[in-house]
PDB file as gemmi writes it, atoms N, CA and C in Angstrom:
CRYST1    1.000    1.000    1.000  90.00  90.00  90.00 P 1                      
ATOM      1  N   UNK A   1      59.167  -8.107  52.651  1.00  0.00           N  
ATOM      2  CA  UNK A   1      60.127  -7.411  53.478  1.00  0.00           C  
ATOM      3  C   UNK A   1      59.699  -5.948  53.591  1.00  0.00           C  
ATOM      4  N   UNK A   2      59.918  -5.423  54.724  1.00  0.00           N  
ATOM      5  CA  UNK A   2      58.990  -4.306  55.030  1.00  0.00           C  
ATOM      6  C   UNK A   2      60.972  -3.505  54.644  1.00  0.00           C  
ATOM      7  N   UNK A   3      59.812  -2.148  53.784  1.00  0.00           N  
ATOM      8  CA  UNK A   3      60.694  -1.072  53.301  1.00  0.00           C  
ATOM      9  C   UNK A   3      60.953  -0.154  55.045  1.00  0.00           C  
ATOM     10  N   UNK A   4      62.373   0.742  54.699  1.00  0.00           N  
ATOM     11  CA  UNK A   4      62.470   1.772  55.705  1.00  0.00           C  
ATOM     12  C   UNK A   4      61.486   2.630  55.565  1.00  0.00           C  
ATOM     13  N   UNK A   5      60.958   2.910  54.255  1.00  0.00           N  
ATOM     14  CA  UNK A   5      59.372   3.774  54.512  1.00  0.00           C  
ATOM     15  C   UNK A   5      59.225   3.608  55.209  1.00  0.00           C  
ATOM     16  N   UNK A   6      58.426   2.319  55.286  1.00  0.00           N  
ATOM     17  CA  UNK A   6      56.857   1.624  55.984  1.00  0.00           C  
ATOM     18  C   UNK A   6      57.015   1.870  57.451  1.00  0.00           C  
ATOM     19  N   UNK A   7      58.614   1.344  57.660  1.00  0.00           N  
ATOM     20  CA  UNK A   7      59.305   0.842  59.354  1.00  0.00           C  
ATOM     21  C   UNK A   7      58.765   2.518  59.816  1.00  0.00           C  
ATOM     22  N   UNK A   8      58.982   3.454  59.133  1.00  0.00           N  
ATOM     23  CA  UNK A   8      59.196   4.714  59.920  1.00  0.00           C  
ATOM     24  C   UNK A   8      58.482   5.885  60.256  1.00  0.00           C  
ATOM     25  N   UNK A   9      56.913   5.179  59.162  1.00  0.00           N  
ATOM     26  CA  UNK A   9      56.103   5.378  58.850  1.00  0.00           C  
ATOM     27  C   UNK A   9      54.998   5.070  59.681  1.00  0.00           C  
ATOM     28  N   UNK A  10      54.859   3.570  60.459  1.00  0.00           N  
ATOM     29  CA  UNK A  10      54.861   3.049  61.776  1.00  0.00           C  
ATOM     30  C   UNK A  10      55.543   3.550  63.079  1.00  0.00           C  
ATOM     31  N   UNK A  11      56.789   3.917  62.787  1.00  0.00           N  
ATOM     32  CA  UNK A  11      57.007   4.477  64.251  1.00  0.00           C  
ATOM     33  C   UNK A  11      56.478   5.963  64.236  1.00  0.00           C  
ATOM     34  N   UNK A  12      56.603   6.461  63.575  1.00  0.00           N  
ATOM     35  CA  UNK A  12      56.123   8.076  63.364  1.00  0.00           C  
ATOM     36  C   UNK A  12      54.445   8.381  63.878  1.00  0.00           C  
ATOM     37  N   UNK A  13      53.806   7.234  63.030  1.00  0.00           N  
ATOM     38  CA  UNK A  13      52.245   7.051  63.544  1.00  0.00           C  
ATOM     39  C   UNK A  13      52.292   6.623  65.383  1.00  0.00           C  
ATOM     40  N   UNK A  14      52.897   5.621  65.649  1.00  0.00           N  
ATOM     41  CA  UNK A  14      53.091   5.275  67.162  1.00  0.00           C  
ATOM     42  C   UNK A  14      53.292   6.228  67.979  1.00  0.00           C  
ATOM     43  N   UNK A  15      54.198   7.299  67.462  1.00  0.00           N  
ATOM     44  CA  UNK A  15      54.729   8.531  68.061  1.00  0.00           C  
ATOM     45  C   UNK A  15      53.715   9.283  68.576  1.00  0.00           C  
ATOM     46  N   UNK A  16      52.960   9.470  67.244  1.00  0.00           N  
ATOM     47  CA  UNK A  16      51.976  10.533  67.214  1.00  0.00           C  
ATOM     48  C   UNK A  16      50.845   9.904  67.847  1.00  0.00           C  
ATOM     49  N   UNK A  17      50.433   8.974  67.807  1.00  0.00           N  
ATOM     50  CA  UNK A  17      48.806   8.713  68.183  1.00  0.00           C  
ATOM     51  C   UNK A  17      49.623   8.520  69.876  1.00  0.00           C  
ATOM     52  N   UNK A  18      50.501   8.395  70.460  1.00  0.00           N  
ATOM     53  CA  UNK A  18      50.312   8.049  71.609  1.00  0.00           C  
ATOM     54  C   UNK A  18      50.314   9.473  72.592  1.00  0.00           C  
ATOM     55  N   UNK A  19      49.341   9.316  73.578  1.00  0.00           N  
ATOM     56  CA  UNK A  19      49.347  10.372  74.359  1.00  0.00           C  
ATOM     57  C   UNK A  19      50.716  10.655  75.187  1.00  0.00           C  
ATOM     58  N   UNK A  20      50.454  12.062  75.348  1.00  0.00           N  
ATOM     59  CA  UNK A  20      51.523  12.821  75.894  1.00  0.00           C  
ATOM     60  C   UNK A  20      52.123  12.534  77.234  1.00  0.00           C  
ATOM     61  N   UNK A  21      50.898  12.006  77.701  1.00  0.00           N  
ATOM     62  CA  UNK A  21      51.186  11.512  79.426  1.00  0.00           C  
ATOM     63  C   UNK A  21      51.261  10.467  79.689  1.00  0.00           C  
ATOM     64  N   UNK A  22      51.279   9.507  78.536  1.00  0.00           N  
ATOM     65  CA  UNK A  22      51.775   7.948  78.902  1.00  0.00           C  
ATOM     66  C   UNK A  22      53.384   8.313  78.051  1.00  0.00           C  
ATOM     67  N   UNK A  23      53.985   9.132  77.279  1.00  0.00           N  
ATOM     68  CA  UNK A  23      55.014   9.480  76.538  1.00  0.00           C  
ATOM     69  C   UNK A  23      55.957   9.707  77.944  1.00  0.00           C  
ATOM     70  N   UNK A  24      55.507  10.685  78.952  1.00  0.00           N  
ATOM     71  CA  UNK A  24      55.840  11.430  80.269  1.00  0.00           C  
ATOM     72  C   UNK A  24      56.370  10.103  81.176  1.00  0.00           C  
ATOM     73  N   UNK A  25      55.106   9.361  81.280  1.00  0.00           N  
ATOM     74  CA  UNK A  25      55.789   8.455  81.978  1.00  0.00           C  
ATOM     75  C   UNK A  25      56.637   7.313  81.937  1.00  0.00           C  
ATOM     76  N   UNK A  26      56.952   6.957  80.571  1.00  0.00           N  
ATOM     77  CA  UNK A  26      57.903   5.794  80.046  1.00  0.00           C  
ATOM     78  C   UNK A  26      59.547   6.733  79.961  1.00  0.00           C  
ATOM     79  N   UNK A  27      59.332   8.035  79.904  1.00  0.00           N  
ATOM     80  CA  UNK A  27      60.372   8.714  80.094  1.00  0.00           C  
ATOM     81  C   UNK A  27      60.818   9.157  81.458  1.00  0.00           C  
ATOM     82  N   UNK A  28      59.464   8.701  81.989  1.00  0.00           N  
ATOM     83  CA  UNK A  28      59.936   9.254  83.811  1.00  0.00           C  
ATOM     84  C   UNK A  28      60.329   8.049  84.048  1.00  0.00           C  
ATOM     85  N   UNK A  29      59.910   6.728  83.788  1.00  0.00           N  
ATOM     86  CA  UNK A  29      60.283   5.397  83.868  1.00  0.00           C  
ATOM     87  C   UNK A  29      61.671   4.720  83.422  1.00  0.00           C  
ATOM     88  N   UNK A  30      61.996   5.462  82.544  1.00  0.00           N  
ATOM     89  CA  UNK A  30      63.252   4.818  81.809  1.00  0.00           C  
ATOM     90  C   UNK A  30      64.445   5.370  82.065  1.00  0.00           C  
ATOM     91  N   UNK A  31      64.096   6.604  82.231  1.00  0.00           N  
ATOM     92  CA  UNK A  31      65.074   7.697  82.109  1.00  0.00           C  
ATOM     93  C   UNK A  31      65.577   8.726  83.250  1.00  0.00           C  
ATOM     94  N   UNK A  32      64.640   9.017  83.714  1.00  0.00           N  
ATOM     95  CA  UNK A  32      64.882   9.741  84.467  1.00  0.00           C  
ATOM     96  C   UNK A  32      65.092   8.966  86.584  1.00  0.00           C  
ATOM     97  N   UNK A  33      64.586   7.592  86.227  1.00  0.00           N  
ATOM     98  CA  UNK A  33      64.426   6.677  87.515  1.00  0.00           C  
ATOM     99  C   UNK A  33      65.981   6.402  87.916  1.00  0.00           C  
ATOM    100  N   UNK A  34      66.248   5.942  86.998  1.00  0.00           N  
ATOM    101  CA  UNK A  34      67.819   5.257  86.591  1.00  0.00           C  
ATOM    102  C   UNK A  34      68.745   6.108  87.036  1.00  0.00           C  
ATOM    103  N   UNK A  35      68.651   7.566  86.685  1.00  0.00           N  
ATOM    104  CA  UNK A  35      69.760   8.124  86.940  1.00  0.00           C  
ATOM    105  C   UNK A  35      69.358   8.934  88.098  1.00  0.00           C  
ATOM    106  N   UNK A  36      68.155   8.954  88.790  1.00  0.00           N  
ATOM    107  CA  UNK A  36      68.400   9.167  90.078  1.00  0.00           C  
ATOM    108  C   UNK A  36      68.801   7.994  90.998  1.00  0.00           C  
ATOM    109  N   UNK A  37      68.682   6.803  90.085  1.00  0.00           N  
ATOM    110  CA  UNK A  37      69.298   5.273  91.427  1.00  0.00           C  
ATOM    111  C   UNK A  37      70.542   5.587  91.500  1.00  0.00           C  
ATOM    112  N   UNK A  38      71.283   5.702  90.397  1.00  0.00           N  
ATOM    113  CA  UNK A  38      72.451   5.499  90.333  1.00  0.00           C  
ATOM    114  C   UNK A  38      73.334   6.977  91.057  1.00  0.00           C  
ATOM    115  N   UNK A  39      72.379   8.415  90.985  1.00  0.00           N  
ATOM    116  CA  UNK A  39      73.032   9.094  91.887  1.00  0.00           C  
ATOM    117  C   UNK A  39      73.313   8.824  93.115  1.00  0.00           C  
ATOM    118  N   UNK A  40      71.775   8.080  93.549  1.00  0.00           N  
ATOM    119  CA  UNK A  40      71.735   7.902  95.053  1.00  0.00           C  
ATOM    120  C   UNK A  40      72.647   7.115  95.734  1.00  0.00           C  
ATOM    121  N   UNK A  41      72.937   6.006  94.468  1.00  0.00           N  
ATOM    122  CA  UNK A  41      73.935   4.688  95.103  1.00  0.00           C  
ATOM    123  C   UNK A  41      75.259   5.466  94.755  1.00  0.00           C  
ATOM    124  N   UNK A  42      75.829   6.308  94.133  1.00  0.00           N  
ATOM    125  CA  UNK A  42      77.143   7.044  94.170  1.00  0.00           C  
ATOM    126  C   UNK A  42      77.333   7.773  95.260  1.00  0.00           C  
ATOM    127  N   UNK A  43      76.101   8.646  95.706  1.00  0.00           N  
ATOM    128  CA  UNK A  43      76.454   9.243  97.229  1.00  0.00           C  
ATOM    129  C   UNK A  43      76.344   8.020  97.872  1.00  0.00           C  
ATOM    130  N   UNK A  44      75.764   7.420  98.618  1.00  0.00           N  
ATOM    131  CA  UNK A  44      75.790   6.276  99.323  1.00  0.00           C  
ATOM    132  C   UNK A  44      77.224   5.685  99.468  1.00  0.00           C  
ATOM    133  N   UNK A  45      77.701   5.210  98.299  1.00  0.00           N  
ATOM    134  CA  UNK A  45      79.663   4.437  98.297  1.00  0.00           C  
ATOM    135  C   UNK A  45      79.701   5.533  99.036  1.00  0.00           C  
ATOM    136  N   UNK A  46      80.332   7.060  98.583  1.00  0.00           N  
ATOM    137  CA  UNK A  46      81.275   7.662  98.829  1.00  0.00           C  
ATOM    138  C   UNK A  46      81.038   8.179 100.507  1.00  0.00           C  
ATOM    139  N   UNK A  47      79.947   7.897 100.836  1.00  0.00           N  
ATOM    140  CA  UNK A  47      79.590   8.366 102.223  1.00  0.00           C  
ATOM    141  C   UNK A  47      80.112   7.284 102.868  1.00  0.00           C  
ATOM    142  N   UNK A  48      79.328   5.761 102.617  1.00  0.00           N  
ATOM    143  CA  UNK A  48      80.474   5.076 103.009  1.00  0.00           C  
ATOM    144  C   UNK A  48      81.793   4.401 102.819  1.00  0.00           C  
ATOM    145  N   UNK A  49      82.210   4.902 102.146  1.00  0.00           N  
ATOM    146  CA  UNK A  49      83.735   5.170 102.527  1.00  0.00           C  
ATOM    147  C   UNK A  49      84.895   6.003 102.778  1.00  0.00           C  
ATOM    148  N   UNK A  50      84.090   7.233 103.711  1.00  0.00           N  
ATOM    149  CA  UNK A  50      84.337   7.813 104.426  1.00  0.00           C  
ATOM    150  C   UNK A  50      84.289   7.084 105.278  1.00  0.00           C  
ATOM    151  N   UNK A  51      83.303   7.080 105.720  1.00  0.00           N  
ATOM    152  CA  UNK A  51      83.009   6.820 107.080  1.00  0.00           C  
ATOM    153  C   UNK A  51      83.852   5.412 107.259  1.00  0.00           C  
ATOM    154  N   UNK A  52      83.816   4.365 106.625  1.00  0.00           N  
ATOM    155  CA  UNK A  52      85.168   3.571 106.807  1.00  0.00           C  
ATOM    156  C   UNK A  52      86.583   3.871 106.956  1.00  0.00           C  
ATOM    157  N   UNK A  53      86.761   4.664 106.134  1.00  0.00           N  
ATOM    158  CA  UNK A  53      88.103   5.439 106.201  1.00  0.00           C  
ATOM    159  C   UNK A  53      88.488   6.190 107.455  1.00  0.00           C  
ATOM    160  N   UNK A  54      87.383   6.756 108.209  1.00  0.00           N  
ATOM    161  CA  UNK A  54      87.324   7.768 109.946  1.00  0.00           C  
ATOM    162  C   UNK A  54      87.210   6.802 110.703  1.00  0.00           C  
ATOM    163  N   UNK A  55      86.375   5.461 110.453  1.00  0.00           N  
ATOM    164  CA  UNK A  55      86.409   4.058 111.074  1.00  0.00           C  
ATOM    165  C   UNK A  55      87.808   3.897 111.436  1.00  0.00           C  
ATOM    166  N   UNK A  56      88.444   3.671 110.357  1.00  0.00           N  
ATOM    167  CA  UNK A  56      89.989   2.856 110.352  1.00  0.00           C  
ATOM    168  C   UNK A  56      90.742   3.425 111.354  1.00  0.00           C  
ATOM    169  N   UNK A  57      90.829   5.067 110.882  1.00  0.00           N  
ATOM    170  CA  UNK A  57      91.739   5.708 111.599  1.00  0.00           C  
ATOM    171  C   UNK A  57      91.581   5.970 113.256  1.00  0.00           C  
ATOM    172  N   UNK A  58      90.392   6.234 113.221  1.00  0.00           N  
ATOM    173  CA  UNK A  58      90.146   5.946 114.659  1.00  0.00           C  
ATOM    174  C   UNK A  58      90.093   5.240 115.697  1.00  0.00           C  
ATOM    175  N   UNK A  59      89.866   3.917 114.877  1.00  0.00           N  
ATOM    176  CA  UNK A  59      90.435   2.850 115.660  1.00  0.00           C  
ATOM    177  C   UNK A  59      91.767   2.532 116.043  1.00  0.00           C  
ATOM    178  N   UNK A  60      92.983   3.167 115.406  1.00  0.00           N  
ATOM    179  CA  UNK A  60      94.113   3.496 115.304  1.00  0.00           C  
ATOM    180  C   UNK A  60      94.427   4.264 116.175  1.00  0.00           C  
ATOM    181  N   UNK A  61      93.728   5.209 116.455  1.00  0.00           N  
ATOM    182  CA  UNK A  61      94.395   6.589 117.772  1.00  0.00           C  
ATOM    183  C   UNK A  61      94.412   7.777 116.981  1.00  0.00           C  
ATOM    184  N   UNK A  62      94.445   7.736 115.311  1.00  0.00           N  
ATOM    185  CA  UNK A  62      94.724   8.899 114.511  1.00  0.00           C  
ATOM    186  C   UNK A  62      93.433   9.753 114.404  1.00  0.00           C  
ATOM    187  N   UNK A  63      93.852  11.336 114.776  1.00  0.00           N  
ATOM    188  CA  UNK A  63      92.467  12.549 114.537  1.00  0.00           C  
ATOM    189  C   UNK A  63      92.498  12.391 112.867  1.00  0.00           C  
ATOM    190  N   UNK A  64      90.891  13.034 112.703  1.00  0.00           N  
ATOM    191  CA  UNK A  64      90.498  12.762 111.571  1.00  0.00           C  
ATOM    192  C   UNK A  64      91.661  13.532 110.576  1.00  0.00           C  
ATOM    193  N   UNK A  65      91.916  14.819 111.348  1.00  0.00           N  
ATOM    194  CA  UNK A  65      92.747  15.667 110.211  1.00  0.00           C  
ATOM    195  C   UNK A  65      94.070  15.367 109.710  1.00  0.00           C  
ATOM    196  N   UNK A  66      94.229  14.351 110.688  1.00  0.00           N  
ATOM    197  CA  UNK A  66      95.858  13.409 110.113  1.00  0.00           C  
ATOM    198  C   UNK A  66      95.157  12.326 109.626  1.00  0.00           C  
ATOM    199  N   UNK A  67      94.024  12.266 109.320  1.00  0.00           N  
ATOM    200  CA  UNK A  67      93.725  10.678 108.684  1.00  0.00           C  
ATOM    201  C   UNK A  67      94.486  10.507 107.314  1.00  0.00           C  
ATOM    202  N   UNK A  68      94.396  11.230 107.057  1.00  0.00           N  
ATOM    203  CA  UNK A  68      94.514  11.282 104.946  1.00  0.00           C  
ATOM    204  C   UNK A  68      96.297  10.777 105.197  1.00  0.00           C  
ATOM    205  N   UNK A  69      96.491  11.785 105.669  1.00  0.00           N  
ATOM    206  CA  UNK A  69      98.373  11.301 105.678  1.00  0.00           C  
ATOM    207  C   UNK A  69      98.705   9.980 106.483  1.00  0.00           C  
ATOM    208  N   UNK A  70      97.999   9.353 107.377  1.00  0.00           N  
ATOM    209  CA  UNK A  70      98.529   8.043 107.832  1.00  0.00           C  
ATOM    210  C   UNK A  70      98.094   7.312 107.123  1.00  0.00           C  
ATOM    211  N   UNK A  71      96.739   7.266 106.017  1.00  0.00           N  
ATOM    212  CA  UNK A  71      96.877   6.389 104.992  1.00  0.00           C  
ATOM    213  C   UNK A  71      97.561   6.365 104.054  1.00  0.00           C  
ATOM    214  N   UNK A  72      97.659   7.231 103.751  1.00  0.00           N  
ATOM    215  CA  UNK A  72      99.111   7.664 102.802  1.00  0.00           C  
ATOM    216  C   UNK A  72     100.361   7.178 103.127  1.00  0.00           C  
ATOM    217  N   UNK A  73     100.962   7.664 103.926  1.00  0.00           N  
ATOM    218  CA  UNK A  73     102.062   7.209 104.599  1.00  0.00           C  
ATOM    219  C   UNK A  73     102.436   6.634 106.010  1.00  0.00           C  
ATOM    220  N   UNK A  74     101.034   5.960 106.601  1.00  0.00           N  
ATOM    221  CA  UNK A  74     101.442   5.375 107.892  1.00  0.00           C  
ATOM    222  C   UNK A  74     101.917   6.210 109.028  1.00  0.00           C  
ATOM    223  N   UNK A  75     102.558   5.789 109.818  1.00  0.00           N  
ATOM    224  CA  UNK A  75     102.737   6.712 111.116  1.00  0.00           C  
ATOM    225  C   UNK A  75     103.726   7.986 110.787  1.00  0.00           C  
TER     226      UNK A  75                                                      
END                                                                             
């Protein structure tokens, strides 16, 4: 059974012998990819659903600047 030494002793060596620019890119890969998807797909919803929301109302007869209050409260 391998001691927490050994375990950390191994990752520490892994750490170190691996170059800096394959380090760069498993962090540009993991980390930093992800949370630009997930910005992009958060603007994306909220853009469209606006634009559904100016959809609705307009199809209705309502200007955008009364939109908010006829969803709110209808006519």
């Amino acid at each position: 059974m391998a001691t927490i030494r050994s375990i950390s002793k191994k990752i520490a060596s892994l750490i170190l012998d691996t170059d800096l620019a394959t380090i760069g890119k498993k962090i540009l890969k993991w980390l930093v990819l992800p949370v630009v998807a997930f910005l992009l797909l958060g603007v994306g919803y909220d853009t469209y659903q606006n634009n559904k929301r100016l959809t609705y109302c307009s199809d209705r007869g309502v200007s955008e600047s009364q939109c908010d209050y006829f969803i709110e409260y209808g006519d």
